[in-house]
C-alpha positions in Angstrom: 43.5 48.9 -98.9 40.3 46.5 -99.7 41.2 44.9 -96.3 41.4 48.0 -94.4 38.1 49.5 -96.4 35.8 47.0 -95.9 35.8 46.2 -91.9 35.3 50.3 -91.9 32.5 50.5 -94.7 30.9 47.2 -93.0 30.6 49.0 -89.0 27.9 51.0 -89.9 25.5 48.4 -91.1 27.1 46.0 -88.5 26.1 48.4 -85.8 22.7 49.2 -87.2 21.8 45.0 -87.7 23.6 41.8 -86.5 24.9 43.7 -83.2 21.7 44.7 -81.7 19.9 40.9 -82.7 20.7 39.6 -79.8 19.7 41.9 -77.6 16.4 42.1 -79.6 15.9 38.5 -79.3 16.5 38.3 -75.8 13.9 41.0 -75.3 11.6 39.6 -77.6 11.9 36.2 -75.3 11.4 38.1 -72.3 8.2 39.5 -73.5 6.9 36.3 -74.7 7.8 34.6 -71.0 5.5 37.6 -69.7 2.7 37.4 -72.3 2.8 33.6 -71.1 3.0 34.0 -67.7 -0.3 36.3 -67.6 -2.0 34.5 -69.4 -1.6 31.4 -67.7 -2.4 32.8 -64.4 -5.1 34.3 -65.3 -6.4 30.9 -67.2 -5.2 29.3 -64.0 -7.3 32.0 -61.5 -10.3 32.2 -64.0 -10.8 28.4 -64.6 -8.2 25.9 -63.0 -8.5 27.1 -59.5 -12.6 26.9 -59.7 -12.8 23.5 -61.1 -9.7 22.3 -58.4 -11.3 23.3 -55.7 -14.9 21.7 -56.8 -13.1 18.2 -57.9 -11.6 18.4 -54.3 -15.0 18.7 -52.6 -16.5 16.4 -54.3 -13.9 13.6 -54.0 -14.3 14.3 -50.2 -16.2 11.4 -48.2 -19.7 13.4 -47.9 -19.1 14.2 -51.8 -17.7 10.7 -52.9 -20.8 9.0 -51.2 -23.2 10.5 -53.7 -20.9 10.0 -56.8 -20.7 6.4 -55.9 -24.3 6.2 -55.9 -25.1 7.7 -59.3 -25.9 3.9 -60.7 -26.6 2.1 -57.4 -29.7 5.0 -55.8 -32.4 4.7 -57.8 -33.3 8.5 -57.5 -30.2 9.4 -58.7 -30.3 6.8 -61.3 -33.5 8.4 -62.5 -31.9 11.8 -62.6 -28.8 10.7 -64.6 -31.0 9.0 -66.9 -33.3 12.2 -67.8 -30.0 14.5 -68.1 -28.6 11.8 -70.9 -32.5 11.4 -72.1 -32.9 14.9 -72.6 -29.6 16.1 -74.1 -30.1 13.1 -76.9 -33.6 14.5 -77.7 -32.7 18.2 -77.8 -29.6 17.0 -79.5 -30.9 15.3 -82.4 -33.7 17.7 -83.3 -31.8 20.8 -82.7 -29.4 19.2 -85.7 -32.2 18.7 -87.4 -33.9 22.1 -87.1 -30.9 23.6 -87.6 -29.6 21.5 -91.1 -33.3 22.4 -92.3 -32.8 26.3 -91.9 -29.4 26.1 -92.8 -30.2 24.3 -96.0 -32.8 26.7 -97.2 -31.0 29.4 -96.3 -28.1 28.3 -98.7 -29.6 26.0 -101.2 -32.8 27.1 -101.6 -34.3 29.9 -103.9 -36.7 32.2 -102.6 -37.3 35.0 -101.2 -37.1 36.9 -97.7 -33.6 34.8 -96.9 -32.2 37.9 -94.8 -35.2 37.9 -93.0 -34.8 33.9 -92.5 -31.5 34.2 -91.1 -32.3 37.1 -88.6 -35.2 35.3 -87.0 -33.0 32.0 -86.6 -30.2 33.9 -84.5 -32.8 35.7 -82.4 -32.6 33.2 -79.4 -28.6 34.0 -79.4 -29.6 37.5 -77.7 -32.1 36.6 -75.2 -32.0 35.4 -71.8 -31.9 31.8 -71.3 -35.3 31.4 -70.1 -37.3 34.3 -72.6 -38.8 30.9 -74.4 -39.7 29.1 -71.8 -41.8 31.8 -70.6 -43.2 32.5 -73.2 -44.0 29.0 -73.5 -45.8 28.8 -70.5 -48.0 31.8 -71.5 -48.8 30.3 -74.6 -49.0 26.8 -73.9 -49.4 25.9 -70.4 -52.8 24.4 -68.8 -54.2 28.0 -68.7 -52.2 28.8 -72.2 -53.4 31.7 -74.6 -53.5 29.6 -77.3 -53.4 25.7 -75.6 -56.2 26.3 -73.7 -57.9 29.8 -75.1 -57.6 28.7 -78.9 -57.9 24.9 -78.3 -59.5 24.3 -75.3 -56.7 21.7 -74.4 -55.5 21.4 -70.6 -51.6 20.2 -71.4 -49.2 20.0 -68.8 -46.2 21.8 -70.4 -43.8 21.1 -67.6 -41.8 18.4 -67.9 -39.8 16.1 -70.6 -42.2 17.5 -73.3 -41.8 21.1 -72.3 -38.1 21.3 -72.3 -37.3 19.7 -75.3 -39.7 21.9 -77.1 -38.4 25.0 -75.7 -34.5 23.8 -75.8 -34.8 22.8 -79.0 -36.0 26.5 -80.0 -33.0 28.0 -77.7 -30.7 26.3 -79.3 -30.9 25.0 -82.6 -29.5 28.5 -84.0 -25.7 26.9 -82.4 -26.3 23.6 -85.3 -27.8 26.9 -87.6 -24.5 28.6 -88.1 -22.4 25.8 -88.2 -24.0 24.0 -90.7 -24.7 27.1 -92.6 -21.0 28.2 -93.0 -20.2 24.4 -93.8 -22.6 24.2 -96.7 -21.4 27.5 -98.3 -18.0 26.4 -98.1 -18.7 22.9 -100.1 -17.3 23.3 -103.6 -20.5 23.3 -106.0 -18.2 21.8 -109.0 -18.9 18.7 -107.3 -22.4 18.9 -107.4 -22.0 19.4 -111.0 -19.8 16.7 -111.8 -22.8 14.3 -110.1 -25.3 16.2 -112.2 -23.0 15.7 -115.4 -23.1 11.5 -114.5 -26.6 11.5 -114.4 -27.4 11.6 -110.8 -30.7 13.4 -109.4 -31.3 16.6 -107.0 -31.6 13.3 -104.1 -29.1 11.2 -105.2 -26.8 14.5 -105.1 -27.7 15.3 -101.8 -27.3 11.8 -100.3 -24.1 10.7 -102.0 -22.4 14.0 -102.3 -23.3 16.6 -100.0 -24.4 14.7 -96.8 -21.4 12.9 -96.2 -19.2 15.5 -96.5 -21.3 17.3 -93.7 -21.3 14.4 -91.4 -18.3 16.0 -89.3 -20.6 19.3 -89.0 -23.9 17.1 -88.2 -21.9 15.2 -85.3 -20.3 18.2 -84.0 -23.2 20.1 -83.9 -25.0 16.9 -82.6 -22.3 16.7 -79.7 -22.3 20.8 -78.9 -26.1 20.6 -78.8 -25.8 17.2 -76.1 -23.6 19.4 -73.5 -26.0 22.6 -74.2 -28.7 20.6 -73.3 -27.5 18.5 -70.1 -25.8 22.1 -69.1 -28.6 24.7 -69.1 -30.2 25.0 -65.8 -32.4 27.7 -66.4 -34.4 26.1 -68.6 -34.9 23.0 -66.0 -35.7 25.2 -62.8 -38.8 27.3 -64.9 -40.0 24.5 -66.8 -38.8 21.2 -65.2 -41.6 20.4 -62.4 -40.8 16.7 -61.1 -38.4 16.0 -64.2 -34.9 16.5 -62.5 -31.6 16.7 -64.3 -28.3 16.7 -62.5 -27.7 20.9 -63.4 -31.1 21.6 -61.4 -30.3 18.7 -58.6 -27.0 20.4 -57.8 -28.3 23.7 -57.6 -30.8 22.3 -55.4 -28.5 20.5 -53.7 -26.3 24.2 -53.1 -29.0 26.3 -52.3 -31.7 24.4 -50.9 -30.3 22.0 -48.8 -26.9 24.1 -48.2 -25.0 21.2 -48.9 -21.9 21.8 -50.7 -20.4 18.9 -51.0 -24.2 17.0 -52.5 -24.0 20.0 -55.1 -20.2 19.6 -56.0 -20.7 15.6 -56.5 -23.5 15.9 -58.8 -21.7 18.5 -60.7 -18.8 15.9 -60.8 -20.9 13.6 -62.6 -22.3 15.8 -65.2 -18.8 17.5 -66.1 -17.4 14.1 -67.1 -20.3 13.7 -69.9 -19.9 17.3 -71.1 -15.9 17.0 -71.0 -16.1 13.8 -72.8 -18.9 14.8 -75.7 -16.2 18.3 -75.9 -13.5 16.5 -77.1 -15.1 14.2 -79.1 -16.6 17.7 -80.5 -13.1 19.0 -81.1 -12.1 15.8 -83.2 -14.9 16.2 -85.3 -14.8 19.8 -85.8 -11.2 19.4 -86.8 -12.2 16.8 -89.7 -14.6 19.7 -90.8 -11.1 20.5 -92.8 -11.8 17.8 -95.0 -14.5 19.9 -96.9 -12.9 22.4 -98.5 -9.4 20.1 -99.6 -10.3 21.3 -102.8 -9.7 25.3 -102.1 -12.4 27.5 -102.3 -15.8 27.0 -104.6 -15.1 28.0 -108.3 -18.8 29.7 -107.7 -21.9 29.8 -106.4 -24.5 26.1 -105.8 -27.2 25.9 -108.4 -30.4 26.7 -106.4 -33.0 24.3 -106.0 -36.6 25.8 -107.7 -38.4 22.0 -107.9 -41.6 22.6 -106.0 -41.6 18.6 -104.8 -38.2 19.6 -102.5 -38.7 23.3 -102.0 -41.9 23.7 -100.8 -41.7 20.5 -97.9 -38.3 22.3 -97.0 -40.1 26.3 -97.2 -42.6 24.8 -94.9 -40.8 23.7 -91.9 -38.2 26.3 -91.8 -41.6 29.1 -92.1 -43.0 26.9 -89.3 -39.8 27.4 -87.2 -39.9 30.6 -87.8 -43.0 31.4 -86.8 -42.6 29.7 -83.4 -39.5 31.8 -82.7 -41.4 35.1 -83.8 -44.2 34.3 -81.7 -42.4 33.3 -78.8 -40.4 36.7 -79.0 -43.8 38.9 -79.9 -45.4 37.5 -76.4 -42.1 38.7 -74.4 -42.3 41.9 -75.9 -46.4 42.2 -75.7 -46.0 40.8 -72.2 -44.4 44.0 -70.8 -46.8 46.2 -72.0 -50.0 44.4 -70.7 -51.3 43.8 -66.8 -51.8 40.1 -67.0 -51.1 38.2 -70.4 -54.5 36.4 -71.4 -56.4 37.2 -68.1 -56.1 41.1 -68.1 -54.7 42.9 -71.9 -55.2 46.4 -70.4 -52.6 48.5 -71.4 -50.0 48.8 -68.9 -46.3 50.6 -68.2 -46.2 49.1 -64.9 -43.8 46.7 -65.4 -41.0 48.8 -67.4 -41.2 51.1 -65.2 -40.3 48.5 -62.2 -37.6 47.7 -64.8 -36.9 50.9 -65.6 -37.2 53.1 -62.6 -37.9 50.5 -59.7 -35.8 48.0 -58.3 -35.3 46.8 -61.9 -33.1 49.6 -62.4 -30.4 48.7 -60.0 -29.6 45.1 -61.8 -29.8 46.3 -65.1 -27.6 49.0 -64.3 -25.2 46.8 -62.4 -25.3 43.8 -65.4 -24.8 46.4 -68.1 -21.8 47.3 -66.5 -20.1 44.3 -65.1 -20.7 43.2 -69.1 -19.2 46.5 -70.5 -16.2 45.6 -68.1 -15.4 42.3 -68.9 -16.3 42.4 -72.4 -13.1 43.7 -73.7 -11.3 41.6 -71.0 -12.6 38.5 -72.4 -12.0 39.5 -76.2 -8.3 41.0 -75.9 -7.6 38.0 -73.7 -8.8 35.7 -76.5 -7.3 37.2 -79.2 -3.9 36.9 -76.9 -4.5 33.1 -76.8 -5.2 32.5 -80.8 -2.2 34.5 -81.0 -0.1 32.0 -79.0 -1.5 29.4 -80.0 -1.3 29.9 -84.1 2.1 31.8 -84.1 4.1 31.3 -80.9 3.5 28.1 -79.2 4.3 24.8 -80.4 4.4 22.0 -78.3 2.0 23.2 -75.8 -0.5 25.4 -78.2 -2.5 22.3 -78.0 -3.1 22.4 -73.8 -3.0 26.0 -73.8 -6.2 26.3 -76.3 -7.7 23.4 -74.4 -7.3 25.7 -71.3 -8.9 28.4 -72.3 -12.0 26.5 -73.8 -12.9 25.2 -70.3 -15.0 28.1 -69.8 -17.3 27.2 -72.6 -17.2 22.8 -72.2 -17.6 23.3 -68.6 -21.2 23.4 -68.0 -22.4 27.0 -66.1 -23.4 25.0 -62.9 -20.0 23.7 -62.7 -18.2 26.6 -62.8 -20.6 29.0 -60.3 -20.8 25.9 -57.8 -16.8 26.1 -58.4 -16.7 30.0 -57.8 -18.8 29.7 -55.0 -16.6 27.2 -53.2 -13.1 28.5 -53.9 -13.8 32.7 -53.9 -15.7 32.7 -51.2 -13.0 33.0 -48.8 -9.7 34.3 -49.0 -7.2 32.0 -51.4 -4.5 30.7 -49.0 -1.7 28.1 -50.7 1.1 27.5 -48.6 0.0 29.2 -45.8 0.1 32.3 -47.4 -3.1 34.5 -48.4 -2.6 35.5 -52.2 -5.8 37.0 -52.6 -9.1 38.2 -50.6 -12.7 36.9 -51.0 -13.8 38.2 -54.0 -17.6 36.3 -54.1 -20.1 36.5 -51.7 -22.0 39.7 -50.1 -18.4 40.1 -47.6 -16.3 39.9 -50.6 -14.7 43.1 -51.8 -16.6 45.0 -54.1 -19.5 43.1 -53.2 -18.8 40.0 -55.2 -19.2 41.9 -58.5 -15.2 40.9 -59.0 -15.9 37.7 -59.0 -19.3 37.8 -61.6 -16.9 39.5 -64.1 -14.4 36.9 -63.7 -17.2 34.6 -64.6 -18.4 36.3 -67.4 -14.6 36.6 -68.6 -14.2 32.7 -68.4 -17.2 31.7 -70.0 -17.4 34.2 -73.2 -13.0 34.3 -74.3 -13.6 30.7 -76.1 -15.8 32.2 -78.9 -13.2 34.9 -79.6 -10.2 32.4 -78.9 -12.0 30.1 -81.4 -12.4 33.1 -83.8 -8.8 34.8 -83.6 -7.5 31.1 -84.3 -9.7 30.9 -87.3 -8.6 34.1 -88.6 -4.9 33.7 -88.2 -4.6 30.2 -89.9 -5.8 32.7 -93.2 -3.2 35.2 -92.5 0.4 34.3 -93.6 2.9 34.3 -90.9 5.4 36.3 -92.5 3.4 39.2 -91.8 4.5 39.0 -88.2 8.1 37.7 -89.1 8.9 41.3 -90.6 7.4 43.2 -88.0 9.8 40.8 -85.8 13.0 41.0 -88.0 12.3 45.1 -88.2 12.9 45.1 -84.2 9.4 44.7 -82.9 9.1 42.5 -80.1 6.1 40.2 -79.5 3.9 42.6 -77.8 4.3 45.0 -80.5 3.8 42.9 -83.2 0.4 41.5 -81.5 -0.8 45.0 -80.7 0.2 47.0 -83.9 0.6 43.9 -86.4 -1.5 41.2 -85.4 -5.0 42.6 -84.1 -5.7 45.0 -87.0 -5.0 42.1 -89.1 -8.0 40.0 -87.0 -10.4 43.0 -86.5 -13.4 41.2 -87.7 -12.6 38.1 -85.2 -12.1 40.3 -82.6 -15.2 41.9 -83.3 -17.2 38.8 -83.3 -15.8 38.0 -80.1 -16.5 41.2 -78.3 -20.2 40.8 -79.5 -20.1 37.3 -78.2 -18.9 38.5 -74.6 -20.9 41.0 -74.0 -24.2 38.8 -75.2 -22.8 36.1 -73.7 -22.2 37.9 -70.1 -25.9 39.7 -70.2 -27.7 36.4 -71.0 -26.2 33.9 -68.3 -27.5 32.4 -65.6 -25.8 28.9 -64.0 -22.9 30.2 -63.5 -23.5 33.5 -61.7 -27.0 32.3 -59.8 -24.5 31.0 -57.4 -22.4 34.3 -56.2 -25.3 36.8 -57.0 -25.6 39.5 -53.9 -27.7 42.1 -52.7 -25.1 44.5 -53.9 -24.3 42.8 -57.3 -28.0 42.1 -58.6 -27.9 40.8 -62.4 -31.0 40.5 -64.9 -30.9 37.0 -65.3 -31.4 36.0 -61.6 -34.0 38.8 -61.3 -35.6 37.5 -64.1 -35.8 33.6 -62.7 -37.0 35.6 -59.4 -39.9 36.9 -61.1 -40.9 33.8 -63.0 -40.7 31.8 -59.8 -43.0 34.7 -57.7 -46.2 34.3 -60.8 -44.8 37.7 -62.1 -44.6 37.1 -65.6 -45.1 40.8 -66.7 -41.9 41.9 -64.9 -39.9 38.8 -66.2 -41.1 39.9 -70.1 -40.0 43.8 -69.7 -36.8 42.6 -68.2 -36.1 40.1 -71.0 -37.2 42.8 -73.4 -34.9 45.5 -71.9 -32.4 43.0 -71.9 -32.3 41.9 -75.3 -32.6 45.6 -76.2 -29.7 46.4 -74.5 -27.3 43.5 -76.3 -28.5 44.9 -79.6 -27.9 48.4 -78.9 -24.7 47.0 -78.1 -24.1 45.0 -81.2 -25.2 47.9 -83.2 -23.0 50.5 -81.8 -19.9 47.9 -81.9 -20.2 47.7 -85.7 -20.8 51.1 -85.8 -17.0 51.8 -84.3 -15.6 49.7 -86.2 -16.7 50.4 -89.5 -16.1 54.6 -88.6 -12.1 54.2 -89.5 -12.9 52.9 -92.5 -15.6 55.4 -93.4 -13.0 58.4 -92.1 -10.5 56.7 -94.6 -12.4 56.7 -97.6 -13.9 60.0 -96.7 -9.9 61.6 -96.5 -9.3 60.6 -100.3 
């Protein structure tokens, strides 16, 4: 009877478990292979086929010729040497601004902090070029306060001019790294150094600097490819000092030759691939800070006036440039002619706002809105893969989608411009139309999204990893071994889990996308007009009243953005708490 009882009393739990699990896992395979497969093609599409086609032209003969020149010509000798020249100079005092504000903001006591940290990320949400700008007004030969307050005739174009304002664009990027670094050093070891008899500097220098020498050197590195990659900068403020980012845009669309811009582009990716990885080794060493698990509690702030007050002072002076630099974009807009004419003036929002203005910021705001939560969901989908599903090829698959971001701007747009201009044909077969220039479909805008995709998913794909390597991974092995298959698990397990990384990254994306310019200057069309390259436009005409509405708007619109973002996600919670 036990025999005959226990087959029978076993069927239904049979049937409900062990004889669907292979069907379950076949699925769940199936819709992994297809969560791959996108994934890659679109990674493929986005940023392989770009940076193929570019590497092709410039290993052609016309291409080659230039490349094999870099050491021998002395012009172009003299142009490699100011891109390494300046991207060591921003480099190192970009660390240091940044290790100064970061330090205060953590270490030191005093008030107004909040304020501190607001006015250090300020230069995240404006156009690439709102500083340099501003610079000019302020400090050029005829400068408001270089010439007006001084009486000084100083030629702010140059070396001297773009480290100055490069230094101020990006020394926020060293900011937050170093800042989340320092809070996450465990202050027990401060304290055991106190307890030997060791001083505030002796603490500093034997404890807490060299375990934020894999933070300084990455930020050191990320600050080296920012630098030798920003073009914007170079073409407002460079004059006679050329870099290879504002050679090979001269070289695309001043001399129409291609193959000139794609080698110069050549040499500078091989610099800013190289510094990326050593950026990545460094960054992963960051680990070795917080071995000991998390701070037992909070640093003992530093009150001695002797290292307060020398600290206080340069990170007030920093933040004094950035607010004025910021006060004379917005004052700008609203005058006739900074410094010559203050007359109150709506002329130039209203170009902005109602003129031919309207048309790019329209068109930006939504080519951002579009790609925004392309770029985001797509790099949540890639941490995803990469923490929890892939193994031996997480590693190339998270390299992948970082080429966006290591790839300098220039790169990629020359890249776009090259292989979407015409119709992609591999093996004699047309896989997909034009999709940049002013003959592609939809004007080219298809193409300025796929940019802004490409270059803004690494900062939620660096996120999303981040946040999973906290969340245990059994969460998503029950939703697995309760039926779900991968795509359920990632859309009703996984992303509610990482809410807050995804959205950082949306917030990153859609700055990211209303802010840049190297890329996209070189697919731009009179159908797909976008801020940025309106805003170099104006610079370059003497029209700096136009140039400071739009960067105003601009950064108006990424924190109306911001704000309302937060807002959504933060209304579930509220609707919960309200409900009990």
């Amino acid at each position: 009877m036990t025999t005959t009882l226990l087959p029978a009393a076993a069927d239904p739990v049979g049937a409900s478990h062990p004889s669907p699990r292979p069907r379950r896992g076949s699925g769940r395979d199936l819709t992994l292979i297809a969560m791959v497969t996108v994934v890659v093609l679109l990674l493929a599409v986005i940023v392989g086929l770009p940076l193929v086609r570019i590497l092709t032209v410039a290993f052609s003969r016309e291409g080659w010729e230039i490349v094999s020149s870099m050491l021998t010509n002395p012009v172009n000798r003299r142009i490699l040497w100011n891109t390494v020249q300046l991207g060591v100079i921003v480099a190192v005092l970009g660390t240091g601004v940044g290790f100064v504000m970061a330090y205060a903001q953590v270490r030191l006591k005093f008030r107004g902090k909040k304020l501190l940290h607001l006015i250090s990320l300020m230069p995240i949400v404006s156009p690439p070029f709102a500083v340099a700008t501003a610079a000019i007004t302020l400090f050029g030969r005829n400068g408001i306060i270089s010439n007006g307050v001084f009486g000084l005739d100083i030629n702010i174009y140059g070396l001297k001019g773009l480290v100055f304002v490069l230094t101020l664009s990006f020394f926020p990027v060293s900011y937050m790294n170093l800042k989340g670094m320092l809070e996450s050093l465990d202050p027990s070891l401060d304290e055991a150094a106190a307890n030997l008899g060791a001083n505030k500097l002796k603490i500093f220098t034997s404890v807490t600097l060299p375990m934020l020498i894999p933070g300084i050197a990455g930020s050191f590195l990320l600050l080296f490819v920012e630098s030798i990659a920003d073009l914007a900068n170079p073409l407002v403020l460079g004059g006679d000092y050329t870099v290879l980012a504002s050679r090979a845009y001269l070289a695309v669309t001043g001399e129409y030759n291609v193959a000139g811009g794609a080698a110069y582009s050549l040499v500078l990716l091989l610099p800013a691939l190289s510094v990326f990885l050593l950026q990545r080794y460094w960054v992963s060493r960051k680990n070795v800070v917080s071995v000991t698990g998390k701070p037992a509690g909070s640093p003992e702030l530093i009150t001695a006036p002797a290292l307060r007050i020398p600290i206080l002072i340069v990170a007030v002076f920093v933040a004094s440039l950035v607010v004025l630099m910021y006060a004379t974009v917005i004052f700008g807009g609203f005058v006739k002619i900074f410094g010559v004419n203050n007359d109150f003036t709506l002329a130039h929002y209203r170009f902005v706002l109602a003129g031919i203005g309207s048309d790019a910021m329209f068109t930006t705001t939504l080519l951002a809105l579009i790609a925004t939560p392309i770029a985001g969901l797509l790099g949540m989908l890639i941490a995803w893969l990469v923490v929890r599903k892939l193994k031996r090829t997480s590693g190339l698959m998270d390299f992948i989608g970082m080429l966006g971001l290591s790839v300098p701007g220039t790169v990629i747009g020359i890249g776009y411009a090259i292989a979407f201009n015409t119709p992609t044909i591999f093996g004699g077969r047309q896989w997909f139309p034009a999709v940049a220039g002013g003959s592609a479909i939809l004007g080219g805008s298809m193409a300025i999204v796929m940019v802004f995709v490409a270059r803004s998913l690494p900062s939620g794909q660096r996120a999303g990893i981040a946040a999973l390597q906290q969340i245990n991974p059994a969460i998503d092995e029950a939703a697995t071994s309760l039926g779900a298959d991968s795509l359920t698990t990632f859309r009703t397990v996984t992303l509610p889990l990482i809410r807050p990384a995804l959205l950082s990254g949306l917030t990153y994306a859609f700055a990211r996308s209303m802010t840049t310019l190297s890329p996209i200057v070189f697919i731009t069309t009179p159908q797909t007009k976008i801020m940025t390259s309106q805003i170099l436009a104006e610079v370059d005409a003497g029209r700096f009243g136009n140039a400071f509405a739009y960067c105003a708007i601009l950064i108006v619109i990424v924190l109306s953005f911001i704000g309302l973002l937060n807002l959504a996600m933060l209304l579930p919670s509220i609707r919960g708490i309200q409900r009990r």
